[in-house]
Each structure stands twice: as C-alpha cells, then as structure tokens.
C-alpha positions in Angstrom: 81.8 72.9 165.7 79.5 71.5 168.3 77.5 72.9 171.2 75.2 70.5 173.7 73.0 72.0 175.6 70.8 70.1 178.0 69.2 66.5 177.9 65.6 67.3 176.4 66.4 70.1 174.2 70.3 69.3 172.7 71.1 72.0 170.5 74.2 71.5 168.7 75.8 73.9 165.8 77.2 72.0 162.5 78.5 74.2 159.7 77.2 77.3 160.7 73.0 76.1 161.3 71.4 75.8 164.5 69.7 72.4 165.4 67.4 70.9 167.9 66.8 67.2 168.4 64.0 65.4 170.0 65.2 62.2 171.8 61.7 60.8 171.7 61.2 60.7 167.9 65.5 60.7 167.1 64.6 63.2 165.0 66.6 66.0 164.3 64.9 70.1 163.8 66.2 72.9 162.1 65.2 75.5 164.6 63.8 77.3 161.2 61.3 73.7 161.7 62.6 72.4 158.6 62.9 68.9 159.6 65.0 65.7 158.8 64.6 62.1 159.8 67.5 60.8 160.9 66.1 57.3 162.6 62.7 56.1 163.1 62.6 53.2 166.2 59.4 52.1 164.8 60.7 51.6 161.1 64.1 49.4 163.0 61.8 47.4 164.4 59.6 46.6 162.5 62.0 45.7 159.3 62.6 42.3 160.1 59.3 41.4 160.5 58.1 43.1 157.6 61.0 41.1 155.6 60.1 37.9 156.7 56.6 38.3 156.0 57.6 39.3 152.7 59.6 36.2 152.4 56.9 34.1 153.1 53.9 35.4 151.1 56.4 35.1 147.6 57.5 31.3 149.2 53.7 30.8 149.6 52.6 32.9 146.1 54.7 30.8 144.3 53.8 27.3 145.5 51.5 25.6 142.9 50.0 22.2 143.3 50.1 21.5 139.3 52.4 19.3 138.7 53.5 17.2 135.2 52.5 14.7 133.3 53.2 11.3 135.1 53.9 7.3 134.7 50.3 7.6 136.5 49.2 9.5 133.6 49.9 6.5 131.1 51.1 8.7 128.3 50.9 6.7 124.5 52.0 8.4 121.8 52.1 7.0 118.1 54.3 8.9 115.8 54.2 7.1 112.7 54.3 8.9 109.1 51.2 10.0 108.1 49.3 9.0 111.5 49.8 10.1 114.8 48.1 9.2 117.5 48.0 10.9 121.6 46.8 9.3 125.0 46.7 10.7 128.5 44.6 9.5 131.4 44.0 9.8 135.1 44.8 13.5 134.8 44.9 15.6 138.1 46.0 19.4 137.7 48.5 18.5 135.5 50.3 21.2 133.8 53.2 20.4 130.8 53.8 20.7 127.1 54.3 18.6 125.1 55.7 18.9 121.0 56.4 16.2 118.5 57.3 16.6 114.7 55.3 14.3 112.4 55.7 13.3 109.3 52.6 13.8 106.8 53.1 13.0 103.3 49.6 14.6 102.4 48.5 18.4 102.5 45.7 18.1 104.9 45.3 16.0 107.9 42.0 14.6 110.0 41.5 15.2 113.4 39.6 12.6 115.5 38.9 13.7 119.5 37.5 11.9 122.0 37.6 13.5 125.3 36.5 13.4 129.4 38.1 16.9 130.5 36.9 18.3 133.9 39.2 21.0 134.7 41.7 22.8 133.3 42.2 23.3 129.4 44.6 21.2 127.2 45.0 22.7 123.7 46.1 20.8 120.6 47.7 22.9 118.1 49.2 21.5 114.6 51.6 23.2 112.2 52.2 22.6 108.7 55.5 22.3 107.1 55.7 26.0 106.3 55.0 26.8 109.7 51.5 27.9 109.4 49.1 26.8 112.1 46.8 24.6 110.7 44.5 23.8 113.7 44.3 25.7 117.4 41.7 24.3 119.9 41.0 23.2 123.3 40.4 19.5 123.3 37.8 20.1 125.3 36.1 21.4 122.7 36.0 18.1 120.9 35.8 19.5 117.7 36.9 16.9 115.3 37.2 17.7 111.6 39.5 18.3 109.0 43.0 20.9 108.7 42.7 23.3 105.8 45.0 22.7 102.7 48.7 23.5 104.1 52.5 22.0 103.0 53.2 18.7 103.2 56.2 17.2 104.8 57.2 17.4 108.7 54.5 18.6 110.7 54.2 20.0 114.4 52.0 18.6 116.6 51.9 20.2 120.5 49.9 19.6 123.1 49.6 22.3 126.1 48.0 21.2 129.3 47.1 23.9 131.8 45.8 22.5 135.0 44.2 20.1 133.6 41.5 17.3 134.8 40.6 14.2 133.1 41.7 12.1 130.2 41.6 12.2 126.6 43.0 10.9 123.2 43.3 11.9 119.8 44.5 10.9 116.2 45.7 12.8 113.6 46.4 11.4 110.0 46.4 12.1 106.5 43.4 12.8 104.8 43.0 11.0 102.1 
C-alpha cells in the first residue's frame, strides 16, 4: 500500500505506518519522529575520496627506506670449528638477520668486538648446543668477554640488524 502526497512533504503508507520524507536530507520520518537514514548525499560523495586517501596513507605507512644487507656491505663471514668470525661495513639503514650454526668443540666461547655503529642497533646473540642463550647484546655495546659455561657441540650464532649505521666485526672462538 502506497499513498504520495505532494512534492515537499511525500507521505506514503507501507504496512500499516505513516511516513514522511524529506527530499533535502533523503531521509525518511516516522510521523511519530522516529527517524531512519535511508541515504546520506554527503556520505556518497565523499566515499571515494575517503577510500583513496585511505589507500594512500597505508601505501605511504608502509614504505620504509631500510633496506638489506648488500654486495656494498662487504659481508665476510668465517665459519670454521671452533672460531668464527663476522664483517659488515659501509652500513646505511640496513635492516636483516642473519643466523649461522657453528661448531664449538669447547663449553665456553670468547667474544672479541670491535665496532663504529652510528645508528640503528645490531644485536649478536649466541646459543649453546642445548639451546640456552649464552650471550645477548647490542654490538654497539662493545662488550667483549667471555660466554658462561654451556654444551658443547653446534652452536647458534645470529646477528639482527635494525636500521642500522656503520660497520663492525667480531670473532667468536673457543676459549681455551
């Protein structure tokens, strides 16, 4: 059931209720003033715009200028039983991991850093054979020294660079 009456104030009857739109809002009134949206014009037009911006700032929030570790980066690595031994230089907000398993024959190893970070952090962490971590530092740091008493056999050595700036090195063997 339907009834139109007039061009500003269309009143129309649907199941029994009484209605009233407004053509300026395309809104649609109870005549009781309860009230339901059936289309905004500023919401329509708006929505593309608000998608594309959308779009944009996640394109633009992810973009990072980090990148990996590089043949620029002149990347050494000795990984010999009971010595091992890292190199990076000429690093410019680099970010990348880096794991190696090593083979130490002892049940402690000594850890020898020299170092010329500027930025970023890179942290050296080494795990003994039983999975314990043995040593967890920031190169950075420079703190060279000695790993507690762990399990002898194949060792994990990673290396985690966050944004890092400079270059470094460092040797790990068997303390003897």
């Amino acid at each position: 059931m339907f009834e139109h009456i007039g061009e500003s104030g269309v009143r129309a009857r649907f199941s029994g209720m009484l209605w009233r739109t407004d053509p300026t809002l395309r809104t649609v009134l109870t005549l009781n003033s309860e009230r339901q949206v059936m289309f905004k014009p500023t919401t329509a037009a708006w929505f593309p715009v608000m998608i594309a911006a959308t779009g944009i700032l996640l394109i633009a929030g992810c973009e990072d200028s980090a990148t990996g570790i590089g043949p620029e980066n002149q990347l050494e690595v000795t990984n010999a039983a009971d010595q091992f031994q890292f190199q990076l230089t000429a690093l410019d907000d680099v970010t990348d991991r880096r794991g190696y398993d090593w083979e130490n024959t002892g049940t402690q190893a000594t850890i020898d850093i020299s170092q010329a970070i500027s930025g970023g952090s890179a942290i050296l962490k080494i795990i003994d054979a039983a999975g314990t971590v043995m040593y967890e530092n920031d190169i950075a740091d420079d703190q060279d020294g000695n790993t507690p008493v762990g399990v002898a056999g194949t060792w994990r050595i990673e290396v985690v660079l966050s944004r890092t700036t400079g270059t470094f090195n460092f040797r790990v063997q068997k303390t003897t």
